[in-house]
C-alpha positions as CSV (number, residue, x, y, z in Angstrom):
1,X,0.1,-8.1,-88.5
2,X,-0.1,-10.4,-85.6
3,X,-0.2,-9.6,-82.2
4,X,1.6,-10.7,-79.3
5,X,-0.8,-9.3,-76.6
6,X,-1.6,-13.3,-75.7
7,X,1.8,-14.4,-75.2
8,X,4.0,-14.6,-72.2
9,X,8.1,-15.2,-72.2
10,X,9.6,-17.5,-69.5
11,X,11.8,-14.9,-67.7
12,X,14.2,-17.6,-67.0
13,X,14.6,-19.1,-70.8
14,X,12.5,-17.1,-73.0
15,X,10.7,-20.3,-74.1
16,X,7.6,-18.2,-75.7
17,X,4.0,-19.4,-74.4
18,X,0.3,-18.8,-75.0
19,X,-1.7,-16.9,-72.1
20,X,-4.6,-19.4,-70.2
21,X,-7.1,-18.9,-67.9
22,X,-6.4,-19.9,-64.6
23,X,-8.9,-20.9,-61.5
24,X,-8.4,-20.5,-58.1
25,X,-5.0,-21.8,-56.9
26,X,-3.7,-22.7,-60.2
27,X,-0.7,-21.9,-62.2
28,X,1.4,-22.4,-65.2
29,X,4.8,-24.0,-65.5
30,X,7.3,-23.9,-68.4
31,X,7.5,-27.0,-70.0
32,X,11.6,-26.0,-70.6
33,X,12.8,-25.3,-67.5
34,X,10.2,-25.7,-64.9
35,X,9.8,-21.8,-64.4
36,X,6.2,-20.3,-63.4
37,X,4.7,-18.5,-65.7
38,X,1.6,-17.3,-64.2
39,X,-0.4,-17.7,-61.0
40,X,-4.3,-16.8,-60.7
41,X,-4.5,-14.1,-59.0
42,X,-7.8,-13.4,-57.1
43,X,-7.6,-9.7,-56.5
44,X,-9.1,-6.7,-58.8
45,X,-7.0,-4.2,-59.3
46,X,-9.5,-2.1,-56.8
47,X,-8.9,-4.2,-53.8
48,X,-4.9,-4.5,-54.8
49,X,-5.0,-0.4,-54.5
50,X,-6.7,-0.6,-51.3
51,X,-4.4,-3.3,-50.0
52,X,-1.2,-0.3,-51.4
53,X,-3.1,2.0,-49.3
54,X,-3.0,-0.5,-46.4
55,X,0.3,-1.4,-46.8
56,X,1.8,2.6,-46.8
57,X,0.3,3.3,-43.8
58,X,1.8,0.1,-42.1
59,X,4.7,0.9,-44.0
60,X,4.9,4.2,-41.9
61,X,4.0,2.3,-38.4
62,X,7.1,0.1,-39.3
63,X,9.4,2.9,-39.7
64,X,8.2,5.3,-37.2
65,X,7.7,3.5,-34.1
66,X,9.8,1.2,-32.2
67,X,10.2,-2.3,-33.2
68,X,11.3,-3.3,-29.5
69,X,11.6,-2.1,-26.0
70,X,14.2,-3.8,-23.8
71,X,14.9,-3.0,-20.1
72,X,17.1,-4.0,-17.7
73,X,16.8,-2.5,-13.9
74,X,14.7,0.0,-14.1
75,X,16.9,1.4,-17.5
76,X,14.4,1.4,-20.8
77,X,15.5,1.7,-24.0
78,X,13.6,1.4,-27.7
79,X,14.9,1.3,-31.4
80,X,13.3,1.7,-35.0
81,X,14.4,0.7,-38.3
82,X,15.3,4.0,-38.5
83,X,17.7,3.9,-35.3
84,X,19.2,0.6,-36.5
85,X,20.5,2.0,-39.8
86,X,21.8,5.0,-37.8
87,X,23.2,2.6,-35.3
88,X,25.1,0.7,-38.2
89,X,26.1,3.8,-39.9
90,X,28.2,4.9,-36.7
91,X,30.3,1.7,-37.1
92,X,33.4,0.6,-39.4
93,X,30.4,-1.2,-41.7
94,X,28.9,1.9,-43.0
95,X,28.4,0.4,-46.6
96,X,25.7,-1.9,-44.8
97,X,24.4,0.9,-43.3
98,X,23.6,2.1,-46.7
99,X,22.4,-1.7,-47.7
100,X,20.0,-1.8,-45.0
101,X,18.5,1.5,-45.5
102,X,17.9,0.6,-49.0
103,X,16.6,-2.8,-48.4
104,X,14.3,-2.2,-45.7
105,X,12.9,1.5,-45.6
106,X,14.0,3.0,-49.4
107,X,13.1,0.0,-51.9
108,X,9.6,-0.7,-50.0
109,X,8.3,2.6,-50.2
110,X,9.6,3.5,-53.4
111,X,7.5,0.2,-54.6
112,X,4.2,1.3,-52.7
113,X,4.8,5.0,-54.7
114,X,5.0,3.7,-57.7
115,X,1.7,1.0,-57.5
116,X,-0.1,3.8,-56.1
117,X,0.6,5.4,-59.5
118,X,0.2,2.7,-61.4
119,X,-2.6,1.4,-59.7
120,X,-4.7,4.7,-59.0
121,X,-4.8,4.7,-63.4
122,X,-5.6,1.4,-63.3
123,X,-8.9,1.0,-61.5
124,X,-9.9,3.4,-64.8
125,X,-9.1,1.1,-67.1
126,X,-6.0,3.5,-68.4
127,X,-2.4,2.8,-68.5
128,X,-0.1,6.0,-66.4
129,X,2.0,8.5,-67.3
130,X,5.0,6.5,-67.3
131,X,3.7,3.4,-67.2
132,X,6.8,1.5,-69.1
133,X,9.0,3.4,-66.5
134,X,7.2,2.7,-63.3
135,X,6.1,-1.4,-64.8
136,X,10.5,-2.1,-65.2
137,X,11.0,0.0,-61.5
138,X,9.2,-2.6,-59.8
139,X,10.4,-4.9,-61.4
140,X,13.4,-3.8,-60.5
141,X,13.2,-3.3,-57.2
142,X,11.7,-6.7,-56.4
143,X,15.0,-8.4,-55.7
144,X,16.3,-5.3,-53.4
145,X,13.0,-5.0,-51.0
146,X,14.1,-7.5,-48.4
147,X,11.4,-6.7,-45.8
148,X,11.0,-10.5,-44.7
149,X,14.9,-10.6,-43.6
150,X,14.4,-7.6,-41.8
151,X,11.7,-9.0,-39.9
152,X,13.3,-12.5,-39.3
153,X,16.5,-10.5,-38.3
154,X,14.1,-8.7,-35.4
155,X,12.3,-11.8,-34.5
156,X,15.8,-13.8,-33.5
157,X,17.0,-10.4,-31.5
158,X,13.7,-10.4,-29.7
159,X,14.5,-14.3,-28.8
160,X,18.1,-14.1,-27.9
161,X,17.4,-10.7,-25.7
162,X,14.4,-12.2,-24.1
163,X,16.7,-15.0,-22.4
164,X,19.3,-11.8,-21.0
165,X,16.7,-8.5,-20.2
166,X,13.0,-7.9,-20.7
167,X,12.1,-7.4,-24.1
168,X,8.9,-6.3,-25.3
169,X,7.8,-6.3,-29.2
170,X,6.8,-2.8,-30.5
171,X,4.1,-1.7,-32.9
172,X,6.4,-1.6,-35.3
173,X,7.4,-5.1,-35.1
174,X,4.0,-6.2,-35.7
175,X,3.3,-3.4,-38.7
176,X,6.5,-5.2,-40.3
177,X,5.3,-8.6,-40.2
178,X,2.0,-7.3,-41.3
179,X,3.6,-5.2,-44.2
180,X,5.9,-7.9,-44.8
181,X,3.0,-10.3,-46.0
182,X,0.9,-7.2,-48.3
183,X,4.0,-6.8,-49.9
184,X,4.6,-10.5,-51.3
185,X,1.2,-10.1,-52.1
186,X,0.4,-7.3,-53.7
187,X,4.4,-6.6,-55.7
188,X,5.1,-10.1,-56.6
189,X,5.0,-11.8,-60.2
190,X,1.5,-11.2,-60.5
191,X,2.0,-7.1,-61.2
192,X,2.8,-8.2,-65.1
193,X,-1.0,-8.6,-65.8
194,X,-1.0,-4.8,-65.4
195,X,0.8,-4.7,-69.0
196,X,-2.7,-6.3,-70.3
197,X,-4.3,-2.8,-69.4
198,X,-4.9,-0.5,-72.6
C-alpha cells in the first residue's frame, strides 16, 4: 500500500507534490499556479510552545490595558480593545461590533488555546486528543484573526489625535504590535508540519 505521508497538495490547485528539505530561507513554489507550498521553518516545536506562551500573556496585556491615553485640558481619558468593541456596540453598527470582537480578541485567543494543546503533545512526540479537530480550527481561524488591522487601525488614530489633543500610546498598544508579529509567526502556513507528528 503506498503511503502519502511525503506528499503535500497545493491548497490553491491541488497540483499534488513530493515533500523536500528546505535550508534557511528557502521555500517551495507550485510549478501550476505559483502557490507556496512550504517554507523552512527554523523553530522546534519547543521554542514555538514557548513563543504560544509568550504570545497569551501579551495577548492578555493587549486586551486588558489601554491601548491609548488622550487628554485635553487637564481631562484624561483611556480605551482598550475591550472599550472599543463596547464603544461600537452602543452604535447603529452593532454587527461590527460583533466583527471586531471576533477578529481582534475571540479568533486570537481561541488560536493560542488550541496550539497550546496541540503543541503541549507535541514537544512529546504524540499527536492530541483532538488533534484532526484542533489542526482544521486553526486552520480555520487563520483568515478571521485580523490582529495586524487592529493595530494599523490604532496606529493611524494615535497619528490623527496627536495633531488635535495629547495622545500617549498604552501598554497595550505595544503588547499588540508585539503579539501581532508572534502570531504571523508562530499560526501561519508553517502549523501543517504538525500533521507529520505520529
Amino acid at each position: 500500500m503506498a503511503t502519502t505521508d511525503q506528499l503535500i497538495i497545493c491548497e490553491h490547485c491541488d497540483c499534488v507534490y513530493e515533500k523536500v528539505t528546505l535550508a534557511k530561507h528557502q521555500k517551495t513554489l507550485c510549478t501550476r499556479c505559483g502557490g507556496v507550498l512550504q517554507r523552512h521553518n527554523g523553530l522546534t516545536v519547543e521554542q514555538r510552545l514557548a513563543l504560544t506562551f509568550t504570545a497569551l500573556v501579551l495577548w492578555v496585556f493587549a486586551n486588558f490595558y489601554p491601548i491609548m491615553s488622550i487628554s485635553l485640558k487637564g481631562l484624561k481619558n483611556s480605551a482598550t480593545l475591550w472599550d472599543s468593541v463596547l464603544a461600537l456596540s452602543l452604535g447603529p453598527i452593532t454587527f461590527i461590533a460583533m466583527v471586531a470582537a471576533i477578529a481582534m480578541i475571540i479568533a486570537p485567543i481561541i488560536q493560542l488555546m488550541l496550539l497550546l494543546w496541540v503543541l503541549g503533545f507535541a514537544v512529546t512526540q504524540r499527536r492530541s486528543p483532538g488533534f484532526k479537530f484542533c489542526m482544521r480550527w486553526l486552520e480555520s481561524l487563520r483568515p478571521w484573526s485580523m490582529l495586524e488591522v487592529c493595530l494599523l487601525g490604532a496606529m493611524v488614530a494615535v497619528i490623527k489625535l496627536a495633531g488635535l489633543l495629547d495622545v500617549l500610546p498604552g501598554i497595550g498598544l505595544i503588547a499588540l504590535a508585539i503579539l501581532s508579529l508572534l502570531m504571523i509567526r508562530i499560526a501561519g502556513r508553517d502549523i501543517r508540519e504538525l500533521w507529520d507528528i505520529q
